[in-house]
C-alpha positions in Angstrom: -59.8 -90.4 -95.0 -60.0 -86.6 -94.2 -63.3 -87.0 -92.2 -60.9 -89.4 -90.2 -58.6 -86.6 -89.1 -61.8 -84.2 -88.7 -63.0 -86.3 -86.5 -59.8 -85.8 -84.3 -59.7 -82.2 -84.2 -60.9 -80.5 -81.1 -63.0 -76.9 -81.1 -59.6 -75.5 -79.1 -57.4 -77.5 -81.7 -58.5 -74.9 -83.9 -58.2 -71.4 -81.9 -54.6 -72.4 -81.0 -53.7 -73.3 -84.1 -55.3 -69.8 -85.4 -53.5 -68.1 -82.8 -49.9 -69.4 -83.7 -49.9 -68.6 -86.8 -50.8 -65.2 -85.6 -48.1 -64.8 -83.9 -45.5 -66.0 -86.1 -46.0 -62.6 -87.9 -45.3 -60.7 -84.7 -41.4 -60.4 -85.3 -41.9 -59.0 -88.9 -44.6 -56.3 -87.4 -42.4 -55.9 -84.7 -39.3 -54.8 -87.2 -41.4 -53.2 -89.3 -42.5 -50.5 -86.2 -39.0 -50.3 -85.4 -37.5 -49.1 -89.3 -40.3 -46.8 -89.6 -39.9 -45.3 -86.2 -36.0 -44.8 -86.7 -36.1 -41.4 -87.8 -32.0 -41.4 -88.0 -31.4 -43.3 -91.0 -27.6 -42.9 -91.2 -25.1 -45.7 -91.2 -22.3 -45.7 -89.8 -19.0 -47.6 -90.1 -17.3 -47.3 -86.5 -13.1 -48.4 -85.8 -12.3 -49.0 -82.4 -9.3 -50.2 -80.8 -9.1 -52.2 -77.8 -12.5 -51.6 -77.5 -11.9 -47.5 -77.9 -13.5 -45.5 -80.5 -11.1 -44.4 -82.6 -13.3 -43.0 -85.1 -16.6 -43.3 -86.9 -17.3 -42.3 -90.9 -20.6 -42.3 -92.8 -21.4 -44.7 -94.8 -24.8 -43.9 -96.0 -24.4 -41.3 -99.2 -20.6 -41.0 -98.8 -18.7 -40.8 -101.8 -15.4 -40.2 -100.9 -12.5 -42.6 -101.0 -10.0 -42.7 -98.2 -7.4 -44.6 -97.2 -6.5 -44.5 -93.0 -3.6 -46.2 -91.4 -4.1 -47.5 -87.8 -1.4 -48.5 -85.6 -2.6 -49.8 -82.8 0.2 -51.2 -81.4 4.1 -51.4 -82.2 4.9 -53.1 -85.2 0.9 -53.8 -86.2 -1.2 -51.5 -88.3 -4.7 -51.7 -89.8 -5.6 -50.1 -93.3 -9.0 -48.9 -94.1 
């Protein structure tokens, strides 16, 4: 049974089937570059307002707990 489907498989079969699976590995290499090349590792949390920046904290290491009102508009506000 498996000489049957041998039988089937072209010399090119195989080389293009080799090269797909290559290249399904290309995204993960592709991120992979990327994080180690980002030499700014910081995150940040950014609150904008009709598309404005209103302001930006740090998330990454940030220990501090604070609690900001936004009023963006009469009558509305935002807590973070």
């Amino acid at each position: 049974m498996i000489t049957k489907y041998i039988k089937m498989v072209k010399p090119f079969d195989v080389v293009i089937i080799f090269l797909l699976i290559v290249l399904s590995f290309l995204p993960t290499a592709i991120f992979a570059v990327q994080q180690t090349n980002n030499d700014n590792n910081n995150v940040y949390a950014v609150i904008s307002i009709n598309g404005e920046e209103v302001d930006r904290f740090l998330l990454t290491g940030n220990e501090e707990h604070r609690l900001i009102t936004y009023y963006p508009a009469p009558g509305k506000y935002n807590i973070v």
